[in-house]
N, CA, C and O atoms as CSV, one atom per row, in Angstrom:
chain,resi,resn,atom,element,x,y,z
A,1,UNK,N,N,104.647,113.599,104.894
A,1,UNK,CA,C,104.547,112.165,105.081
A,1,UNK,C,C,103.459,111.630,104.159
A,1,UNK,O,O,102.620,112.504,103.941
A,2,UNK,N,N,103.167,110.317,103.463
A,2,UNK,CA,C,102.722,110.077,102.237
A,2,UNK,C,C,102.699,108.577,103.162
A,2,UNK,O,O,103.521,107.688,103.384
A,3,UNK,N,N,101.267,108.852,103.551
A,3,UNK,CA,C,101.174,107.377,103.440
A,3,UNK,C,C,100.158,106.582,103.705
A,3,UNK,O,O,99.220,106.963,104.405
A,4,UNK,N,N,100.224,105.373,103.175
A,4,UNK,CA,C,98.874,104.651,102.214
A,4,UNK,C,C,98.682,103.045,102.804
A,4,UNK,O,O,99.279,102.256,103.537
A,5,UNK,N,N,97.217,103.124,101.825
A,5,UNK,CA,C,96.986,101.980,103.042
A,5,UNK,C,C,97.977,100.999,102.009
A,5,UNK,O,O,98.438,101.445,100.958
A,6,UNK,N,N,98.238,99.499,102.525
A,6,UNK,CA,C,99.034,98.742,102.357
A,6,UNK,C,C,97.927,97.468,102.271
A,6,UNK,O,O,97.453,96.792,103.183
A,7,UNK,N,N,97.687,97.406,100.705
A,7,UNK,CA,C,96.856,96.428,100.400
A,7,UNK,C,C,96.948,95.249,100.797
A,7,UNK,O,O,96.008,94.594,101.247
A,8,UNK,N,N,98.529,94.723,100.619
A,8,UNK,CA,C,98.961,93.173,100.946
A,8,UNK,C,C,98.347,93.024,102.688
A,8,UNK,O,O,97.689,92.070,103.102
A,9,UNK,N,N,98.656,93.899,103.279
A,9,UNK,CA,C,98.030,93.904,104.886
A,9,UNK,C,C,96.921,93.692,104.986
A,9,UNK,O,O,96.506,93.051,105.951
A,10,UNK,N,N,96.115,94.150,104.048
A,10,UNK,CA,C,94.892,94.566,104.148
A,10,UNK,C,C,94.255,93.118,103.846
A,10,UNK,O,O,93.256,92.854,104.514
A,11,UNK,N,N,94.727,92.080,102.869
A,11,UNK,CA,C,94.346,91.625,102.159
A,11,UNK,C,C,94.769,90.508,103.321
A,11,UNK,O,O,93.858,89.851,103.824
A,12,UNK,N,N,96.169,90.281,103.759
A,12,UNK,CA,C,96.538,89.230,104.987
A,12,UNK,C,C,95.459,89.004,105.862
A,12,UNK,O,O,95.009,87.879,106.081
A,13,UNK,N,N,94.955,90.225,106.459
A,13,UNK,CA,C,94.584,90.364,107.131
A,13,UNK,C,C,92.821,89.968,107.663
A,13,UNK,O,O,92.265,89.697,108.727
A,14,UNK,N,N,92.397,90.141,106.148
A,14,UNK,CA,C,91.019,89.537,105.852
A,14,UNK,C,C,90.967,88.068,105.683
A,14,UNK,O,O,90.060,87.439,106.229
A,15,UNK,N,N,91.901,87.447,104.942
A,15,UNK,CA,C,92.234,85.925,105.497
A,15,UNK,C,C,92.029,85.505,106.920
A,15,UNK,O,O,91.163,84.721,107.307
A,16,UNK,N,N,93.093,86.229,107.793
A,16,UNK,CA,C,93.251,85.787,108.588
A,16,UNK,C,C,91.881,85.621,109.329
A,16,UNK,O,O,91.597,84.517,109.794
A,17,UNK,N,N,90.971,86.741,109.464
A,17,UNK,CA,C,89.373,86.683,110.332
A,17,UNK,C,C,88.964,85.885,109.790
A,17,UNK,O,O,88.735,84.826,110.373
A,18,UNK,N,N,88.651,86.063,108.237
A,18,UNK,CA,C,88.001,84.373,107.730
A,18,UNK,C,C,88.206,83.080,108.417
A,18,UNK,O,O,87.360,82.213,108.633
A,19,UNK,N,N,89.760,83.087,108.800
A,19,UNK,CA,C,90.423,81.870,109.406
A,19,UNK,C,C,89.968,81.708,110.820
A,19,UNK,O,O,89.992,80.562,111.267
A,20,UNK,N,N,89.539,82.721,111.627
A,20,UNK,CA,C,89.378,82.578,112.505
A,20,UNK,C,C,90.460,83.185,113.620
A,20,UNK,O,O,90.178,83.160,114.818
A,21,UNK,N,N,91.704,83.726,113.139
A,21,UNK,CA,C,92.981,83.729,114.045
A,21,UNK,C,C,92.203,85.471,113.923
A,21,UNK,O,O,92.137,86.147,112.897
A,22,UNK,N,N,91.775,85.791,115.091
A,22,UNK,CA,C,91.329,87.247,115.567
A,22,UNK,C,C,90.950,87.156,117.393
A,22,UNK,O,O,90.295,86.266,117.936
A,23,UNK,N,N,91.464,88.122,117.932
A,23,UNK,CA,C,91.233,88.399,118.898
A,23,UNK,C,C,90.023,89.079,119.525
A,23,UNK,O,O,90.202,90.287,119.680
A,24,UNK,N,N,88.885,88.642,119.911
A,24,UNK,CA,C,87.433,89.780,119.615
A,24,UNK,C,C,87.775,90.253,120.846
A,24,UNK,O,O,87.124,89.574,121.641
A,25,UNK,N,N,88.629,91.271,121.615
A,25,UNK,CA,C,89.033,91.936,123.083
A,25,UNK,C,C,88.305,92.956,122.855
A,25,UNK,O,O,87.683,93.130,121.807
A,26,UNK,N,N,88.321,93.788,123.902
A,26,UNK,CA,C,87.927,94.764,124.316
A,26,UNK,C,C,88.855,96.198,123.999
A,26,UNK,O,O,90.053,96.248,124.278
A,27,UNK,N,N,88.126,97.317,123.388
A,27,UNK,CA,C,88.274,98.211,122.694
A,27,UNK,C,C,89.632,98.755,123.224
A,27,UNK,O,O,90.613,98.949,122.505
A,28,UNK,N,N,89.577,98.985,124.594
A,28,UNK,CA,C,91.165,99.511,125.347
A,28,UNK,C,C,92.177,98.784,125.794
A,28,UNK,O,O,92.922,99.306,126.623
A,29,UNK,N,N,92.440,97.362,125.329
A,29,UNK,CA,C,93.401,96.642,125.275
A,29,UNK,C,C,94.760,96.341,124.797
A,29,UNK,O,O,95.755,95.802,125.281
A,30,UNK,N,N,94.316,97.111,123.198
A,30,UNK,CA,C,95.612,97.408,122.560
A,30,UNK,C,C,96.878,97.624,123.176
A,30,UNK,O,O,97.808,96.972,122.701
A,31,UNK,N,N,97.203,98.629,124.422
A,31,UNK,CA,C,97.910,98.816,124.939
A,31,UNK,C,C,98.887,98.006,125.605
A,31,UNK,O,O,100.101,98.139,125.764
A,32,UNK,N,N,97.695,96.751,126.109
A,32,UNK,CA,C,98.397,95.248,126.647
A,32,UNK,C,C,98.929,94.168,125.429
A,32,UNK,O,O,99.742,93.244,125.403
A,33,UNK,N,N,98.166,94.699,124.604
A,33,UNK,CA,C,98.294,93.393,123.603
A,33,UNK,C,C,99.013,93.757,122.389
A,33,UNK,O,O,99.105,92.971,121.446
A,34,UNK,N,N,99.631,95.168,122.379
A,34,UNK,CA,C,100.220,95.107,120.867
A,34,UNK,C,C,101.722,95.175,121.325
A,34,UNK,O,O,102.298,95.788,122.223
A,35,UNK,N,N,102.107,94.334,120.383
A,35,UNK,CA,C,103.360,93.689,120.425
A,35,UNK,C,C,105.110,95.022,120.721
A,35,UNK,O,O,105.481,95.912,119.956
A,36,UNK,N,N,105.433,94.806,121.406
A,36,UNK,CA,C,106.523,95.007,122.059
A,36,UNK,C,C,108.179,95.808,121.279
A,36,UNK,O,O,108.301,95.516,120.090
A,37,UNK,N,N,108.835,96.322,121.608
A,37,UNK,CA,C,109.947,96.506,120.339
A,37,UNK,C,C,111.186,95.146,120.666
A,37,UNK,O,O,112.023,94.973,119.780
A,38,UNK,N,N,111.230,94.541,121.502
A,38,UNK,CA,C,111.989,93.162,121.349
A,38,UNK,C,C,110.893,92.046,120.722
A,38,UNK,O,O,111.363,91.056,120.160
A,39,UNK,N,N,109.083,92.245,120.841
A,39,UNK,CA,C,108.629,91.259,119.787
A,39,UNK,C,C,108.670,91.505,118.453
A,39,UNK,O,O,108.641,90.539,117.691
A,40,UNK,N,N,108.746,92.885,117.910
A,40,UNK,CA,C,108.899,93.028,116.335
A,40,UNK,C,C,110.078,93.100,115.811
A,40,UNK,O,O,110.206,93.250,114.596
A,41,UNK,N,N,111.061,93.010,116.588
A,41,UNK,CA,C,112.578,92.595,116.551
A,41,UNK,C,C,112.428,91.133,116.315
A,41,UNK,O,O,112.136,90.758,115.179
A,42,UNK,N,N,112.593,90.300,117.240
A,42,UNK,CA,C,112.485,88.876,116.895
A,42,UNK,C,C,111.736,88.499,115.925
A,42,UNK,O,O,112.209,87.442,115.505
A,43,UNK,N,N,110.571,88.870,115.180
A,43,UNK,CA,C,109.687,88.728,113.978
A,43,UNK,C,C,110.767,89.053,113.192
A,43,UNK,O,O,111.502,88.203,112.689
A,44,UNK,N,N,110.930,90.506,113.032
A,44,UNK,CA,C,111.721,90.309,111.958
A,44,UNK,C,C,113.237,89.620,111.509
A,44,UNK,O,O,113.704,89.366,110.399
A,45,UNK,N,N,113.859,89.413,113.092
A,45,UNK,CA,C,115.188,88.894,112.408
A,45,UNK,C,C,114.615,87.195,111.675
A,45,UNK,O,O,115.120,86.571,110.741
A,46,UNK,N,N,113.336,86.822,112.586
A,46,UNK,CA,C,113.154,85.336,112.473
A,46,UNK,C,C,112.152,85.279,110.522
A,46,UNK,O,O,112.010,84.354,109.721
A,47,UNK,N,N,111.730,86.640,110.497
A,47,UNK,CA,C,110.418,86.590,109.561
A,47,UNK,C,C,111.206,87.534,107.898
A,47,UNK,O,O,111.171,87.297,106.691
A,48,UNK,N,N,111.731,88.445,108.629
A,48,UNK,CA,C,112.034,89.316,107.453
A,48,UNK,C,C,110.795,90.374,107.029
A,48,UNK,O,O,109.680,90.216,107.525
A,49,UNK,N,N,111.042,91.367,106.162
A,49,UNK,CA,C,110.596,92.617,106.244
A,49,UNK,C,C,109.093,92.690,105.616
A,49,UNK,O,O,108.229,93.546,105.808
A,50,UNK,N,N,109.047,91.150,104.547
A,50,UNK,CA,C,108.096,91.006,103.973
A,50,UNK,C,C,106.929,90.785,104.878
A,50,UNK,O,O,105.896,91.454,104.851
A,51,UNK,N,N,107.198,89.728,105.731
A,51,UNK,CA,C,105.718,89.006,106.739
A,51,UNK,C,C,105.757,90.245,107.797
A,51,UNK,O,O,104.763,90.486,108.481
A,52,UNK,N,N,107.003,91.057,107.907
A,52,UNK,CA,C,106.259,91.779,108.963
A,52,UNK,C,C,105.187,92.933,108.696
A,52,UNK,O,O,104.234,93.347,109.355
A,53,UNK,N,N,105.749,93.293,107.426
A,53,UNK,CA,C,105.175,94.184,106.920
A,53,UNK,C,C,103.106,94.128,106.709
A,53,UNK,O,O,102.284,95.029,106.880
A,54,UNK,N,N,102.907,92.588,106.266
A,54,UNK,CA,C,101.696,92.512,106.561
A,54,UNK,C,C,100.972,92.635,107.720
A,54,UNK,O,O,99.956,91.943,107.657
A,55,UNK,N,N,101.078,93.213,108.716
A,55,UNK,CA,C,101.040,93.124,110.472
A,55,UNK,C,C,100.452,94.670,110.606
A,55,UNK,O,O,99.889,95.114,111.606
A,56,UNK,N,N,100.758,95.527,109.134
A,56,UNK,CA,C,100.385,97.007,108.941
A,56,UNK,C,C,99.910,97.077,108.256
A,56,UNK,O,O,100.149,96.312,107.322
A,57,UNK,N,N,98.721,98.158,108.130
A,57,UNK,CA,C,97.837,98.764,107.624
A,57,UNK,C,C,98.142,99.841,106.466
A,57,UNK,O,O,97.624,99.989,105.359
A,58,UNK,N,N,99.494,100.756,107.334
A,58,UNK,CA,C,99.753,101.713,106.536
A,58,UNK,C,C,101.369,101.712,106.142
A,58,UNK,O,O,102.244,101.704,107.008
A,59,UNK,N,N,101.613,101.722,104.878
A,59,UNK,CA,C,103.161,102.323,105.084
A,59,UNK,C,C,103.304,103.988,104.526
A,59,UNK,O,O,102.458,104.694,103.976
A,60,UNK,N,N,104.557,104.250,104.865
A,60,UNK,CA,C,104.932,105.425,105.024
A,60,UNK,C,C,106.331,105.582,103.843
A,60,UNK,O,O,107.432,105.178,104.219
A,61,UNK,N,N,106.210,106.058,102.739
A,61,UNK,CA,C,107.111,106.502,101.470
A,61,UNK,C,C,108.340,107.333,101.853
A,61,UNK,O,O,109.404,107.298,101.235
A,62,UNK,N,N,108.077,108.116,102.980
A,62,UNK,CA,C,109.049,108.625,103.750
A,62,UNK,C,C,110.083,107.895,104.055
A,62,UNK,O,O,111.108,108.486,103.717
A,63,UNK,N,N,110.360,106.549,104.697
A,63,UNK,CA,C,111.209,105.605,105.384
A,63,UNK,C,C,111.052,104.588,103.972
A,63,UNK,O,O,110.142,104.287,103.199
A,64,UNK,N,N,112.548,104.250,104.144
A,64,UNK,CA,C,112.704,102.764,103.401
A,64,UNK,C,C,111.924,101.480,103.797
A,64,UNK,O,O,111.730,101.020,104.922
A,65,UNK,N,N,111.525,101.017,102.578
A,65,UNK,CA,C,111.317,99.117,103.463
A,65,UNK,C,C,111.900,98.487,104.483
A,65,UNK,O,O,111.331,97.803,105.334
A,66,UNK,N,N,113.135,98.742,104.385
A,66,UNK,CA,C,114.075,97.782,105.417
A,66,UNK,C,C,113.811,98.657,106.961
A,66,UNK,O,O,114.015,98.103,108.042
A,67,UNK,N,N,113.383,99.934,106.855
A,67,UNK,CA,C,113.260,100.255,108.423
A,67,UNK,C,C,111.886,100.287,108.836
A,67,UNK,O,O,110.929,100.649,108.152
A,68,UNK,N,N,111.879,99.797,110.238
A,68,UNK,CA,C,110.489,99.487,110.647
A,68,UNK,C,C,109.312,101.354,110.758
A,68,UNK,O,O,108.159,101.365,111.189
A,69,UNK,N,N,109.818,102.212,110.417
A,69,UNK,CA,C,109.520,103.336,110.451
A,69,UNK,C,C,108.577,103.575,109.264
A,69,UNK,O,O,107.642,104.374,109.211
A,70,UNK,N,N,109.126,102.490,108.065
A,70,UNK,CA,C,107.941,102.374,106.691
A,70,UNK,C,C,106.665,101.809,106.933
A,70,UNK,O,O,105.844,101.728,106.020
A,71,UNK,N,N,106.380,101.338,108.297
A,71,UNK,CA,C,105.398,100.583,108.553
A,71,UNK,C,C,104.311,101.008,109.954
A,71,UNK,O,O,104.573,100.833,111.144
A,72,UNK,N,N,102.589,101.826,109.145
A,72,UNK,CA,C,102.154,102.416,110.644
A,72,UNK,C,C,101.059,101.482,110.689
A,72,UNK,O,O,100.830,100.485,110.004
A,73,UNK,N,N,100.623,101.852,111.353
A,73,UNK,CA,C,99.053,101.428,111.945
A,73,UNK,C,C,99.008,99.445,112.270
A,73,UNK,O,O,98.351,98.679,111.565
A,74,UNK,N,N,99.438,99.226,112.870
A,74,UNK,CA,C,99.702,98.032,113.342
A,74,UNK,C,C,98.242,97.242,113.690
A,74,UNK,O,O,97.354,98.086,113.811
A,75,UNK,N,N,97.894,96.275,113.826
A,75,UNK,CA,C,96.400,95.505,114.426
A,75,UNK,C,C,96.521,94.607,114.919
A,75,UNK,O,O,95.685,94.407,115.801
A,76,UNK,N,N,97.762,93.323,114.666
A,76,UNK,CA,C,98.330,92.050,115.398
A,76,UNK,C,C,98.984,91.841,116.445
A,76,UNK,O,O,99.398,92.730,117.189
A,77,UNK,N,N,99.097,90.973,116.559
A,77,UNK,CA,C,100.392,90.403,117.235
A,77,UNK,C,C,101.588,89.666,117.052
A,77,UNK,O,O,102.526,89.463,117.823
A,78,UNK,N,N,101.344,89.243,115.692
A,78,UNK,CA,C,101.976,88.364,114.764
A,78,UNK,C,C,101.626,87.122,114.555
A,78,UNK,O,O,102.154,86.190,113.948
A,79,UNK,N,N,100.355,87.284,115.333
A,79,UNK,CA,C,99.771,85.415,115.319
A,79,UNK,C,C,98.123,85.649,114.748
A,79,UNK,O,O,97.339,85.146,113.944
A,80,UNK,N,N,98.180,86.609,115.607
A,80,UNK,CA,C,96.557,86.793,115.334
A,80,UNK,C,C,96.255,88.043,115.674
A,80,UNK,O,O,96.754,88.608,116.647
A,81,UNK,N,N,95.028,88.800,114.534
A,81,UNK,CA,C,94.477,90.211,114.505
A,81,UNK,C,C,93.960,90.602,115.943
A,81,UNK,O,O,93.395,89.655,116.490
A,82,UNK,N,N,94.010,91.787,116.711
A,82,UNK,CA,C,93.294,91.922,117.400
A,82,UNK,C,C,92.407,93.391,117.310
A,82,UNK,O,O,92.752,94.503,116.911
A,83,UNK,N,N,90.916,92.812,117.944
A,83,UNK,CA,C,89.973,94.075,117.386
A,83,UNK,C,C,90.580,95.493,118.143
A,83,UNK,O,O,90.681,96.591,117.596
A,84,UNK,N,N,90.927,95.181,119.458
A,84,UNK,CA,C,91.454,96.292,120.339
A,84,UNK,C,C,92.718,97.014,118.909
A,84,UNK,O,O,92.805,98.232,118.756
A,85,UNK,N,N,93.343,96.271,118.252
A,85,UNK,CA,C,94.121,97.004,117.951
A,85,UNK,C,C,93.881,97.718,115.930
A,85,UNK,O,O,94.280,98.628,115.202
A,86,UNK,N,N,92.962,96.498,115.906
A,86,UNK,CA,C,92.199,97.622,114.305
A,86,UNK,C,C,91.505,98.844,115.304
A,86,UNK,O,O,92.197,99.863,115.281
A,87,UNK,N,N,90.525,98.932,116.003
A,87,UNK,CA,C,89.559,99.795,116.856
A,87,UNK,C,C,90.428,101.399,116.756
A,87,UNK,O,O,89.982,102.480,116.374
A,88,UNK,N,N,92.211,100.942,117.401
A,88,UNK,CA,C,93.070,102.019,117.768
A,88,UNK,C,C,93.406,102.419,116.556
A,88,UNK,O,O,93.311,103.633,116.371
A,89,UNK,N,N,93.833,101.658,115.517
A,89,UNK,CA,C,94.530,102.263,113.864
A,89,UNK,C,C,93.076,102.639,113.717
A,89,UNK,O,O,93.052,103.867,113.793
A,90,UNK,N,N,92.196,102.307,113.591
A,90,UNK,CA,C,91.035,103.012,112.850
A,90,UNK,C,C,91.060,104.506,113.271
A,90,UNK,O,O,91.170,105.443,112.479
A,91,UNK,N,N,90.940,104.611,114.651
A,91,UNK,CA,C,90.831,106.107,115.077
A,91,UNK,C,C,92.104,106.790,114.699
A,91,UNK,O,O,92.166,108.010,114.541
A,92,UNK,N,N,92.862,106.184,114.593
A,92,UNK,CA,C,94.314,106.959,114.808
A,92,UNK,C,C,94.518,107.310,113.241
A,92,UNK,O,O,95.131,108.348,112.993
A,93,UNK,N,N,94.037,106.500,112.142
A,93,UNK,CA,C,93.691,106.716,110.198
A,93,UNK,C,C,93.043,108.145,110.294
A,93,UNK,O,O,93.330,109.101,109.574
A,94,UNK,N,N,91.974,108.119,111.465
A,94,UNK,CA,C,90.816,109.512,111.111
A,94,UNK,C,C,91.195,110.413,111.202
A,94,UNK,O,O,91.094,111.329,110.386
A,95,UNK,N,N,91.977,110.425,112.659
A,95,UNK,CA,C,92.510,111.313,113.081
A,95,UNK,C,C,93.770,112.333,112.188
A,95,UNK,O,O,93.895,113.558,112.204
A,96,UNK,N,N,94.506,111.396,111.526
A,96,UNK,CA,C,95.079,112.270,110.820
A,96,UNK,C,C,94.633,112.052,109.027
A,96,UNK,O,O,95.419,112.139,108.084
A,97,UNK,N,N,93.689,111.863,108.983
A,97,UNK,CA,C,93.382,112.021,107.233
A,97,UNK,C,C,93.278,110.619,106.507
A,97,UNK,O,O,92.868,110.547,105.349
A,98,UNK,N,N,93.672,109.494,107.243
A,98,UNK,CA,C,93.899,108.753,106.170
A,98,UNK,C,C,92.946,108.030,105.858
A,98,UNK,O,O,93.189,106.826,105.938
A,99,UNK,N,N,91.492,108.435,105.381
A,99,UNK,CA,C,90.906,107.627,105.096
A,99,UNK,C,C,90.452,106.603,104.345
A,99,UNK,O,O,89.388,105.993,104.444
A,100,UNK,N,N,91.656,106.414,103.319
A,100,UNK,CA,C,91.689,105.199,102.836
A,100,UNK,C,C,91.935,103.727,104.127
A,100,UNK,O,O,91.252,102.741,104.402
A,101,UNK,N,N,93.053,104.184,104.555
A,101,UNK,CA,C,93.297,103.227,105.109
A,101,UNK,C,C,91.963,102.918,106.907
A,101,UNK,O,O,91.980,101.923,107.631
A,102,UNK,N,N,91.195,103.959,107.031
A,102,UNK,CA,C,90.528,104.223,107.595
A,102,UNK,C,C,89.334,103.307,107.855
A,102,UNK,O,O,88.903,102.599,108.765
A,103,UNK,N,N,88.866,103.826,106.058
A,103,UNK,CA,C,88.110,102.796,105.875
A,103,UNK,C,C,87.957,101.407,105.738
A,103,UNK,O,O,87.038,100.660,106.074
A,104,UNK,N,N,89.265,101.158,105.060
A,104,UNK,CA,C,89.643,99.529,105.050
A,104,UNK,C,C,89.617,99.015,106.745
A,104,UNK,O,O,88.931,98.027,107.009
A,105,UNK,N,N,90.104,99.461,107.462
A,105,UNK,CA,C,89.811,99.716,108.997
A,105,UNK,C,C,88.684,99.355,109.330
A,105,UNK,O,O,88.505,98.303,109.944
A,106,UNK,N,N,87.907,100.003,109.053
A,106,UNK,CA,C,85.860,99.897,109.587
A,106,UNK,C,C,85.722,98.763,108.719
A,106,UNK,O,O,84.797,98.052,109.111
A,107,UNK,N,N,86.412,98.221,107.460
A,107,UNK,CA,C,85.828,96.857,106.847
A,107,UNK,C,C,86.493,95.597,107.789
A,107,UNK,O,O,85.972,94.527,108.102
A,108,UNK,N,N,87.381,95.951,108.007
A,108,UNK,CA,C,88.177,94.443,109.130
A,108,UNK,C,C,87.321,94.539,110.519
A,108,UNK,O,O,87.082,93.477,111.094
A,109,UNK,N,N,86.885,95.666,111.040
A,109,UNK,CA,C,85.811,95.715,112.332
A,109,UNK,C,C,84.826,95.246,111.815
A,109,UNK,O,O,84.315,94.397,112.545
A,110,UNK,N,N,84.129,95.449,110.568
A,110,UNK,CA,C,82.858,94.563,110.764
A,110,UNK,C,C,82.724,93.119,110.328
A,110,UNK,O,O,81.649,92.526,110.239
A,111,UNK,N,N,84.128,92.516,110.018
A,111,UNK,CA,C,84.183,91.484,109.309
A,111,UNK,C,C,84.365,90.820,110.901
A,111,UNK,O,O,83.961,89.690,111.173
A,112,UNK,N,N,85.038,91.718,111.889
A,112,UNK,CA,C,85.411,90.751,113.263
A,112,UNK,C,C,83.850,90.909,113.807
A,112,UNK,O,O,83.448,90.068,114.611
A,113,UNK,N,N,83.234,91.653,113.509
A,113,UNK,CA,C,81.392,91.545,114.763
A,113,UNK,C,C,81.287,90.909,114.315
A,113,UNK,O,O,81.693,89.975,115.007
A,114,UNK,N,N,80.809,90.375,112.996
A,114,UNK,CA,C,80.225,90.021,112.065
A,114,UNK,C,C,80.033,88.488,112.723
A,114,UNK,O,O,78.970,87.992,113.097
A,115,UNK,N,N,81.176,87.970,112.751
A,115,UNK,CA,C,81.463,86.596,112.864
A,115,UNK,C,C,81.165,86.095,114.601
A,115,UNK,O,O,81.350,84.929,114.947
């Protein structure tokens, strides 16, 4: 499996805290708050593969674009970042090696204290 962080995400995604659209929750929330397989269904039939794709951190060279399987480490909801859910991709990057995308990870956490 080959897979890397996903700059355009990365880059969405730092907008978005600038903007203000971030969730500052609590570290074990993710679970409540990351989005659903009938909500990333409706994103994409309504959004297409491009906007969903920014919603991830990592894609995966293994799976095509068009399947949601090209797309890991999730942090949103589709509206707005949440820290509970960079907090979980961060650990979950370490855990298996990816520390590119790892690190870009620990830069979106301190851009959310920060503020």
């Amino acid at each position: 499996m080959t897979v890397k962080l996903n700059k355009k995400a990365f880059d969405h995604a730092k907008h978005l805290i600038g903007d203000g659209k971030v969730v500052k929750d609590n570290r074990d929330a993710w679970s409540e708050h990351a989005p659903d397989t009938k909500d990333e269904n409706d994103f994409l039939d309504k959004h297409g593969h491009a906007e969903y794709s920014k919603w991830f951190l990592g894609v995966d060279d293994e799976h095509p674009k068009d399947q949601k399987g090209h797309y890991k480490f999730p942090i949103g909801d589709f509206r707005k970042i949440h820290r509970c859910g960079v907090i979980s991709a961060e650990s979950r990057a370490g855990q298996y090696n990816h520390d590119d995308i790892r690190d870009a990870l620990k830069k979106l956490l301190e851009k959310i204290d920060e503020d």
